[in-house]
Backbone atoms as SQL, in Angstrom:
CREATE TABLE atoms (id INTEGER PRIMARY KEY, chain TEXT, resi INTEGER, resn TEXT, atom TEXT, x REAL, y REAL, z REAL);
INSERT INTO atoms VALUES
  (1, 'A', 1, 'UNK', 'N', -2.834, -14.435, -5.543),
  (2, 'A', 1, 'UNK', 'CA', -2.317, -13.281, -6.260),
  (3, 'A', 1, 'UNK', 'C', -3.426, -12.539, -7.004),
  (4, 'A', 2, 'UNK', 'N', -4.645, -12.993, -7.519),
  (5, 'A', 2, 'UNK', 'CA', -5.426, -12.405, -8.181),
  (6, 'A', 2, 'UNK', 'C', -6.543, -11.669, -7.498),
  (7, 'A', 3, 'UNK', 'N', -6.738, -11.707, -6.456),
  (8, 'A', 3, 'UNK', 'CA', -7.186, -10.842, -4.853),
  (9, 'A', 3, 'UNK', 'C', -6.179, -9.692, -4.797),
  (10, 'A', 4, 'UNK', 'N', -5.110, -9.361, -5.035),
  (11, 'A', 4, 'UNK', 'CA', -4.141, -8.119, -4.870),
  (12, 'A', 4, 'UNK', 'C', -4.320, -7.580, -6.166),
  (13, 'A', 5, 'UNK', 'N', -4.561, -8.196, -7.259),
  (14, 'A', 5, 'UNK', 'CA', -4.915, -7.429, -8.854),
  (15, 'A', 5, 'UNK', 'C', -6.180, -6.906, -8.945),
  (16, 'A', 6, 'UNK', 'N', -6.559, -7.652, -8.173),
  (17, 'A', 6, 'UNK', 'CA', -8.709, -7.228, -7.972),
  (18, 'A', 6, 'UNK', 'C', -8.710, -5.927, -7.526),
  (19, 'A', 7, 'UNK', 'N', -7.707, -5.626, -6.477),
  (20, 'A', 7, 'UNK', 'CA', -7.848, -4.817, -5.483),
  (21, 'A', 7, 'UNK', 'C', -7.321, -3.404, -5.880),
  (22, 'A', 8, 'UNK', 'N', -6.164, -3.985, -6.714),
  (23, 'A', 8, 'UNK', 'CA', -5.481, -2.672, -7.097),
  (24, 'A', 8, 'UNK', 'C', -6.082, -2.114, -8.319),
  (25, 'A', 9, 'UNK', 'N', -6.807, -3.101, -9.128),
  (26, 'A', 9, 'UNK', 'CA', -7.452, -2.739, -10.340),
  (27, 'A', 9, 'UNK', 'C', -8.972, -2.321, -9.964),
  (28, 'A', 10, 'UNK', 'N', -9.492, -2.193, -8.901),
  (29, 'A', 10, 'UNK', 'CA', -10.867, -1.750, -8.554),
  (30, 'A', 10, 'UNK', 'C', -10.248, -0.569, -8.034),
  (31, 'A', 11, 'UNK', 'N', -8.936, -0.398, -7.184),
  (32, 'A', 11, 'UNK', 'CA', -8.723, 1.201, -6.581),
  (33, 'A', 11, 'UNK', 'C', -8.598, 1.896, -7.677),
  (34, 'A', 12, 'UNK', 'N', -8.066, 1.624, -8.913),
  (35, 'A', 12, 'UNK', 'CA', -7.736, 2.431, -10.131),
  (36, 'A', 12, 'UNK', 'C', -8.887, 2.937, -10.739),
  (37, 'A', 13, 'UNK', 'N', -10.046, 1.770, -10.684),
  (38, 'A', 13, 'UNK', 'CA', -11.084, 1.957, -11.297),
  (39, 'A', 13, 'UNK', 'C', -12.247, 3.304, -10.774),
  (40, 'A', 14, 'UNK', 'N', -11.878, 2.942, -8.871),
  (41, 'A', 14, 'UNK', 'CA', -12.781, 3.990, -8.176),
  (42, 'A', 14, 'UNK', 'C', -11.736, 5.472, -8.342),
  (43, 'A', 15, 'UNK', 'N', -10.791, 5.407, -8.181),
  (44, 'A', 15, 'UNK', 'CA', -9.931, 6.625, -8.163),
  (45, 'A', 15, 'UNK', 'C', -10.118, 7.523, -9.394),
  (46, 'A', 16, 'UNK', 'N', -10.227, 6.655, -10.398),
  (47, 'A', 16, 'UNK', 'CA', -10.910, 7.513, -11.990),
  (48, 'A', 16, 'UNK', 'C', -11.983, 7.827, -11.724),
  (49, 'A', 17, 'UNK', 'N', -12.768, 7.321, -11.377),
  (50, 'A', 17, 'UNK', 'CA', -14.403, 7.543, -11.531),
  (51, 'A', 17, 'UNK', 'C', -14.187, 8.537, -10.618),
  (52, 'A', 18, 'UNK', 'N', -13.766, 8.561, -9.275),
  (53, 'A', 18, 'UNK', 'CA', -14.052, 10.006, -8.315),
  (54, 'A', 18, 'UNK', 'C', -13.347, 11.295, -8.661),
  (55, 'A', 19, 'UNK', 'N', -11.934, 10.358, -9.612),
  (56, 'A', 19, 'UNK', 'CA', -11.972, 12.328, -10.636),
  (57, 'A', 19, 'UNK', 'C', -12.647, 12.800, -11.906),
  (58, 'A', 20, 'UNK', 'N', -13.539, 11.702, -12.427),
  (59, 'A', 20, 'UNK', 'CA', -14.553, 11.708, -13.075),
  (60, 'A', 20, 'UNK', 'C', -15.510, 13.203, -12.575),
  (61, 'A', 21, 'UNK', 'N', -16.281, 12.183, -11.456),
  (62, 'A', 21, 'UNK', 'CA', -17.640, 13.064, -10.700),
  (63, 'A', 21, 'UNK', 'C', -16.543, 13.919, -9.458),
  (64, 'A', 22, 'UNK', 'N', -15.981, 14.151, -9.671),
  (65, 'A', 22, 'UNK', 'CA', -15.075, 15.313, -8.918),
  (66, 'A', 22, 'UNK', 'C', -15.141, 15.114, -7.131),
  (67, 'A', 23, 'UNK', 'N', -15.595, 13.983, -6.724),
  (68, 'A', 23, 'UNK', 'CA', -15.392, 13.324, -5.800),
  (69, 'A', 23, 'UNK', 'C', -13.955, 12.751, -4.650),
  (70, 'A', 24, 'UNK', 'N', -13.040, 13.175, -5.434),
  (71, 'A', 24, 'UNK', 'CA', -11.712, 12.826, -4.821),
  (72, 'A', 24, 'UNK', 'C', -11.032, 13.169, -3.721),
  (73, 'A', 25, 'UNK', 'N', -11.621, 14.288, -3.526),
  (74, 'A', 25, 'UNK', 'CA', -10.864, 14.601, -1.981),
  (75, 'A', 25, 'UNK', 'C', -11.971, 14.785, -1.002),
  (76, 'A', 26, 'UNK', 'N', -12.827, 13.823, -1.172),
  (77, 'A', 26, 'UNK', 'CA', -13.948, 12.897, 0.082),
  (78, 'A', 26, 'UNK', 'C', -13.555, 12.376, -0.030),
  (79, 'A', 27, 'UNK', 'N', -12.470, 11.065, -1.328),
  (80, 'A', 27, 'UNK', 'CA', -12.988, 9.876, -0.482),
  (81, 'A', 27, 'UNK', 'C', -11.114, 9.627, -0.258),
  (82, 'A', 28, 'UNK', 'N', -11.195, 8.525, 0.290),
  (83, 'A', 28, 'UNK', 'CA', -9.695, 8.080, 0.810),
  (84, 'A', 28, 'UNK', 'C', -9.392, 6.657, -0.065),
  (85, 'A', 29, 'UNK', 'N', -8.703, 6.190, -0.007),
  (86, 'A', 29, 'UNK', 'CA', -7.805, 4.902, -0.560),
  (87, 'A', 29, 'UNK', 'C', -8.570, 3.445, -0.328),
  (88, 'A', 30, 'UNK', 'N', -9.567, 3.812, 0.824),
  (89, 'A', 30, 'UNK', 'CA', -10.339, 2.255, 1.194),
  (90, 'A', 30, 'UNK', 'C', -11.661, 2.525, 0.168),
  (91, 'A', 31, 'UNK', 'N', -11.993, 4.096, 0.647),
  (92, 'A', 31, 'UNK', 'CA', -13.437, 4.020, -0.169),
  (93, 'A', 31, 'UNK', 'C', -13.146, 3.856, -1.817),
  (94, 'A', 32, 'UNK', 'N', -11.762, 4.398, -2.296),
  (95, 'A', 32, 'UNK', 'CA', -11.516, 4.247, -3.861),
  (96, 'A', 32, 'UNK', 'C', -11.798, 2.785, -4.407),
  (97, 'A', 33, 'UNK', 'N', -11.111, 1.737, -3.532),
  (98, 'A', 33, 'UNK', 'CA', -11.404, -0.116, -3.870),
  (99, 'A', 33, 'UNK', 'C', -12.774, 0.004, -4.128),
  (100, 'A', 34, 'UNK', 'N', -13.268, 0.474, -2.643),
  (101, 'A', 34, 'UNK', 'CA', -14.671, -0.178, -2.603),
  (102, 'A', 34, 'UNK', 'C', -15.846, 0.406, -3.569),
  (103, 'A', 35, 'UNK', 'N', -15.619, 1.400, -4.191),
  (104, 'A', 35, 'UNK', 'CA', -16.217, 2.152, -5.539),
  (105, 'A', 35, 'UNK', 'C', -16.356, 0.981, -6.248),
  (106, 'A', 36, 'UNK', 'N', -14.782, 0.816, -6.792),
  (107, 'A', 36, 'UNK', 'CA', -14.089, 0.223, -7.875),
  (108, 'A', 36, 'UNK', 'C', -14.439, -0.997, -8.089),
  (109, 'A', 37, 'UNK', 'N', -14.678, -1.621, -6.908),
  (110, 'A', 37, 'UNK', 'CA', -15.390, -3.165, -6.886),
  (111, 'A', 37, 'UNK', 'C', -16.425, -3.073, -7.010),
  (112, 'A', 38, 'UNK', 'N', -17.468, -2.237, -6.307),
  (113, 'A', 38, 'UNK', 'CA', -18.885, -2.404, -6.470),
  (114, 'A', 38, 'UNK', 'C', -19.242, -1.925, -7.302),
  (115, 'A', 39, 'UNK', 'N', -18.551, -0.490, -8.138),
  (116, 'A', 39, 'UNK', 'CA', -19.164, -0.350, -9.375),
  (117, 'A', 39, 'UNK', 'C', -18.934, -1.243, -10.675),
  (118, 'A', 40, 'UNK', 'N', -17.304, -2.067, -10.148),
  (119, 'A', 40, 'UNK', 'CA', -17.440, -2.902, -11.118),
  (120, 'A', 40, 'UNK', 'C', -18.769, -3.865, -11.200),
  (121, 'A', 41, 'UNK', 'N', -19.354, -4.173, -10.367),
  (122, 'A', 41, 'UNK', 'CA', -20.353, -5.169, -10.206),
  (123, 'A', 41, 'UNK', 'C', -21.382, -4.674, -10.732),
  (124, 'A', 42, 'UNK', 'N', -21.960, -3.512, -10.778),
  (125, 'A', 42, 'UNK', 'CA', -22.924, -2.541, -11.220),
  (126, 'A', 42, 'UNK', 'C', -22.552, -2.547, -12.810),
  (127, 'A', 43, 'UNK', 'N', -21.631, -2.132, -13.417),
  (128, 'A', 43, 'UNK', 'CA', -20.987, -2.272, -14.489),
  (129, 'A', 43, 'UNK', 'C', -21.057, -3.805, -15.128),
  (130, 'A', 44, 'UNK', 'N', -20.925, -4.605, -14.471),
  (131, 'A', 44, 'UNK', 'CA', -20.871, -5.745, -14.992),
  (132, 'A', 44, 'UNK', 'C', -22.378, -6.000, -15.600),
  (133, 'A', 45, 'UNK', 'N', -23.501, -6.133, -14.269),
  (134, 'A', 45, 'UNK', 'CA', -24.754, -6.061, -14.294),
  (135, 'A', 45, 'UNK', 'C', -25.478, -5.574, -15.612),
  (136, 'A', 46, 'UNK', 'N', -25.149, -4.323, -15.654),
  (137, 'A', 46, 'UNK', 'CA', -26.123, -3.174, -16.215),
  (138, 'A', 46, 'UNK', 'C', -25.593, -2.835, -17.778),
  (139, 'A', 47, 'UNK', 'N', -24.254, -2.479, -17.623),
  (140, 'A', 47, 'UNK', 'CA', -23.288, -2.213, -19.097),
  (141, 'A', 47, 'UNK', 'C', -22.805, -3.955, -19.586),
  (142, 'A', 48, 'UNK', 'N', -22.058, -4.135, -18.844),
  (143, 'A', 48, 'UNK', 'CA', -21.726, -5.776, -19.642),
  (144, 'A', 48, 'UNK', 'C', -22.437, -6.351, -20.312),
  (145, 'A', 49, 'UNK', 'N', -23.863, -6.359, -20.249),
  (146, 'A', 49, 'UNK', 'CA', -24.902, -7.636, -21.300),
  (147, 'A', 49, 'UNK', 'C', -24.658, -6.251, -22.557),
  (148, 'A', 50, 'UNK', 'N', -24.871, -5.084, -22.471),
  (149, 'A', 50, 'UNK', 'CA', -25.259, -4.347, -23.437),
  (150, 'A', 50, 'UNK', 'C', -24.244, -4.534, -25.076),
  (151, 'A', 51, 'UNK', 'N', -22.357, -4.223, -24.360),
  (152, 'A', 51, 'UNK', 'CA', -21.331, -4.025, -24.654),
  (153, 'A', 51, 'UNK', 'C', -20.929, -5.443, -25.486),
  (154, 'A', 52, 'UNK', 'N', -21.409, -6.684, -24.204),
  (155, 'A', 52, 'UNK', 'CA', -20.590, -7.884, -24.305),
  (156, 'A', 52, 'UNK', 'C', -19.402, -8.210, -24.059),
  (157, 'A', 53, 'UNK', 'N', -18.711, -7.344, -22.682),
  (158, 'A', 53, 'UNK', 'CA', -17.674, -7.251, -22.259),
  (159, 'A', 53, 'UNK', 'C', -18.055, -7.538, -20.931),
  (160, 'A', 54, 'UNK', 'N', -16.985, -8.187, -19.983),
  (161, 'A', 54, 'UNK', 'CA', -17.139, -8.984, -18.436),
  (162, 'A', 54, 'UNK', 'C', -16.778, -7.405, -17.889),
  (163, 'A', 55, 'UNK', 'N', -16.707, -7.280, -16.560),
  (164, 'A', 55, 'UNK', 'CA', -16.393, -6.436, -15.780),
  (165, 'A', 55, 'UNK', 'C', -14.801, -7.049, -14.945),
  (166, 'A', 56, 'UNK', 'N', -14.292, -6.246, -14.278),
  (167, 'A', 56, 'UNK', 'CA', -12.561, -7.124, -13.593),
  (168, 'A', 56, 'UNK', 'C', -13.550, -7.943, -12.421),
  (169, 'A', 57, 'UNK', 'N', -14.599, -7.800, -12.101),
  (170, 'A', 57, 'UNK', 'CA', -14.740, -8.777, -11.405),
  (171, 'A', 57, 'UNK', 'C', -14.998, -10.708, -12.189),
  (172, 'A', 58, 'UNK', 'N', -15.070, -10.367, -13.080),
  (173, 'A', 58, 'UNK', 'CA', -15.210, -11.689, -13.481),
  (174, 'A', 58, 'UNK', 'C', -13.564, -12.680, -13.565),
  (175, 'A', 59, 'UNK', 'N', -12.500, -11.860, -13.689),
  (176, 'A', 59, 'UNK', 'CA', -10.982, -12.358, -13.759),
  (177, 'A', 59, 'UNK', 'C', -10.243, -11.860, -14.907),
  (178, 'A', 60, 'UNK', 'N', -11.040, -11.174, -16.102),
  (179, 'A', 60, 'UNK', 'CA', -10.421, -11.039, -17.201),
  (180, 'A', 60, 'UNK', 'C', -10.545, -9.716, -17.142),
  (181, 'A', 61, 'UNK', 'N', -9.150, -9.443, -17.073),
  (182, 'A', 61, 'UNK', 'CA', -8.631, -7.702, -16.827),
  (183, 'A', 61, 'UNK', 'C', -8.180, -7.297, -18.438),
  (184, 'A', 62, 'UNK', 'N', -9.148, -6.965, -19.140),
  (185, 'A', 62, 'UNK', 'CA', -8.822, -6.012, -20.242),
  (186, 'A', 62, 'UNK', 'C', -9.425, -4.600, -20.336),
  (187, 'A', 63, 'UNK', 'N', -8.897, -4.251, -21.281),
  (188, 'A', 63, 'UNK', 'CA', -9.498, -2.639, -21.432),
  (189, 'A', 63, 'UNK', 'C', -10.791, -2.073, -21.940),
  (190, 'A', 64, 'UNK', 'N', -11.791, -3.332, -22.699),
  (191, 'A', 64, 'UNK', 'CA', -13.490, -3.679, -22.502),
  (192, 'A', 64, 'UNK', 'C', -13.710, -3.725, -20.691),
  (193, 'A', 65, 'UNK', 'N', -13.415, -4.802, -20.041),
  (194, 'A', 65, 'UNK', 'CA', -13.379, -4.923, -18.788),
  (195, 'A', 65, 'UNK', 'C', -13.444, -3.609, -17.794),
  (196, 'A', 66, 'UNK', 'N', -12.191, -3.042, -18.261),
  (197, 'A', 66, 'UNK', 'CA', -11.897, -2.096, -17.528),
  (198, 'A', 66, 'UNK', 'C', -12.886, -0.690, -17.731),
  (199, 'A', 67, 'UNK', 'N', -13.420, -0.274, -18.598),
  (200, 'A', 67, 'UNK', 'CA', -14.270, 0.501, -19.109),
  (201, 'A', 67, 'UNK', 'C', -15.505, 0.092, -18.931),
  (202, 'A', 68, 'UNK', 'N', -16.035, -1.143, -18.971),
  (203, 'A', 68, 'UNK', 'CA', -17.015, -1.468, -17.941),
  (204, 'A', 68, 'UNK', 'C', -17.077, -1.234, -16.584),
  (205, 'A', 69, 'UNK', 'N', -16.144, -1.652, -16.069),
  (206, 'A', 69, 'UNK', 'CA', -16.055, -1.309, -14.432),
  (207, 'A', 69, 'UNK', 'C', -15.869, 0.125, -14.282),
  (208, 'A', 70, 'UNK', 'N', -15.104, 0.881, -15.235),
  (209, 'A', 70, 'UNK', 'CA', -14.889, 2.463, -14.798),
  (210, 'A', 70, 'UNK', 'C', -16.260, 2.939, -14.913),
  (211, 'A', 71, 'UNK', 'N', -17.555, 2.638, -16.245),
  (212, 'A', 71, 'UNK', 'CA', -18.819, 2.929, -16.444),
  (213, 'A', 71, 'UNK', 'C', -19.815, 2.976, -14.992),
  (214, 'A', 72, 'UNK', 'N', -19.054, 1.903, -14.220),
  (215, 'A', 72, 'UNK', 'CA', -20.226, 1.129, -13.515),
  (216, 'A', 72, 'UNK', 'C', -19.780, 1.612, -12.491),
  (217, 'A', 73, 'UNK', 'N', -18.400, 2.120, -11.914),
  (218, 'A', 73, 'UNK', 'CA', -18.351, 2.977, -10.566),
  (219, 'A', 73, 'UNK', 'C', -18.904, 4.495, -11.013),
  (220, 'A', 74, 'UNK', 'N', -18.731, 5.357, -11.926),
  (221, 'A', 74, 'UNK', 'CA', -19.259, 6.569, -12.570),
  (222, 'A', 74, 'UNK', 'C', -20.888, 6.378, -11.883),
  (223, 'A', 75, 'UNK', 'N', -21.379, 5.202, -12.550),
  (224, 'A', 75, 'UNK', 'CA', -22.669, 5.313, -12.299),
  (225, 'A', 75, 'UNK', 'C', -23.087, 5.329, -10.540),
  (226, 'A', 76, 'UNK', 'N', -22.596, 4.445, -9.919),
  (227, 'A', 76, 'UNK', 'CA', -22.238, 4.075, -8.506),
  (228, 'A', 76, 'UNK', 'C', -22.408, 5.881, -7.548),
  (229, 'A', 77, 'UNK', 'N', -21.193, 6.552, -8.228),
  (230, 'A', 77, 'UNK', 'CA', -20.883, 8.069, -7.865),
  (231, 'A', 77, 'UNK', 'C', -21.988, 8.523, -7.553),
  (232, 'A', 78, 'UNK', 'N', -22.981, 8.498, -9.170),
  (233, 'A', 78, 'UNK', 'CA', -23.510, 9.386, -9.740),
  (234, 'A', 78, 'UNK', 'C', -25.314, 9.174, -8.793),
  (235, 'A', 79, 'UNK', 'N', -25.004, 8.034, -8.279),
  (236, 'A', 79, 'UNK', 'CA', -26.459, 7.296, -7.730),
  (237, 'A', 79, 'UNK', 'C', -25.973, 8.265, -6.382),
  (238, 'A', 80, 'UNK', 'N', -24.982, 7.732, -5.655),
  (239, 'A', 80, 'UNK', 'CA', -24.528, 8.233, -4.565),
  (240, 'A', 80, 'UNK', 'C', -24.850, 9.809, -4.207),
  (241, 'A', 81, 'UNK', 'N', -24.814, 10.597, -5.248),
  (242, 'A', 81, 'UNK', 'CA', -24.785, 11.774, -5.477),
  (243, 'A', 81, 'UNK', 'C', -25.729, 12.627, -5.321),
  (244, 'A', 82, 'UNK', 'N', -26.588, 11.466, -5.898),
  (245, 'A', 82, 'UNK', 'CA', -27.697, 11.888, -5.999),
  (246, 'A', 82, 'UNK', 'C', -28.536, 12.207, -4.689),
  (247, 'A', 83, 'UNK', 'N', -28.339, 11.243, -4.132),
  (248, 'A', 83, 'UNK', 'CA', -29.165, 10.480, -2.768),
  (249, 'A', 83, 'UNK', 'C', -28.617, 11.883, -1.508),
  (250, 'A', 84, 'UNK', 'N', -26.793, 11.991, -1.715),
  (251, 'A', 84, 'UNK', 'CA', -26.586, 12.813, -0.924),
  (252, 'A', 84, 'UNK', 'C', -26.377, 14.495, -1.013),
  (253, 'A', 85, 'UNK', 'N', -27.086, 14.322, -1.841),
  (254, 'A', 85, 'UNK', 'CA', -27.107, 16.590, -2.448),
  (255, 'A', 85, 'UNK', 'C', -27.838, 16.648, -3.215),
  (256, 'A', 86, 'UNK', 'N', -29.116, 16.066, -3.629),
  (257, 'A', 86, 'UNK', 'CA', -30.225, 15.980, -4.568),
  (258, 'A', 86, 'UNK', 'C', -29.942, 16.124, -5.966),
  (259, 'A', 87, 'UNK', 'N', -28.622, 16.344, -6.198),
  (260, 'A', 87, 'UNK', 'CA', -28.752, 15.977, -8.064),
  (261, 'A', 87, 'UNK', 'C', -27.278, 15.714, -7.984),
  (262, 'A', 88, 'UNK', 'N', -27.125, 15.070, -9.186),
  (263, 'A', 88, 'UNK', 'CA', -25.598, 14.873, -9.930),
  (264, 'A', 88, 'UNK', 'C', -24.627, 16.230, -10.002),
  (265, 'A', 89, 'UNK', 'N', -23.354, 15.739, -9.825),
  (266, 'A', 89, 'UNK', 'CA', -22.934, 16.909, -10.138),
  (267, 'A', 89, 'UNK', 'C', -22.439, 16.861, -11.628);
């Protein structure tokens, strides 16, 4: 059961972040998870030691957590963004 909370709580996470960086109608419902997870991981990495909050990939889904992982797909976007149109939007 905590693989279907991962999943739905990383799509939430990428789906904010791509109406964040205004990204949303590129991406679709698979790429929203896969934001959401990997920026959680990025988030976890990079913001988590700073904050002292886990990312949802660690199991503990709170709203530190969750704001880590939303930080860490933003950033994810924002790398992405970069790479594919030479600056942030």
């Amino acid at each position: 059961m905590g693989i279907i909370i991962w999943l739905i709580v990383g799509g939430i996470v990428g789906w904010l972040a791509s109406l964040i960086m205004r990204t949303d109608g590129q991406q679709g419902i698979i790429l929203n998870v896969v934001v959401g997870i990997v920026g959680a991981f990025i988030g976890g990495l990079v913001i988590g030691p700073l904050l002292g909050a886990p990312s949802i990939n660690s199991g503990a889904i709170t709203i530190m957590s969750f704001i880590v992982s939303l930080i860490g797909a933003v950033i994810l976007l924002a790398i992405v963004n970069l790479f594919r149109r030479g600056r942030v939007r």
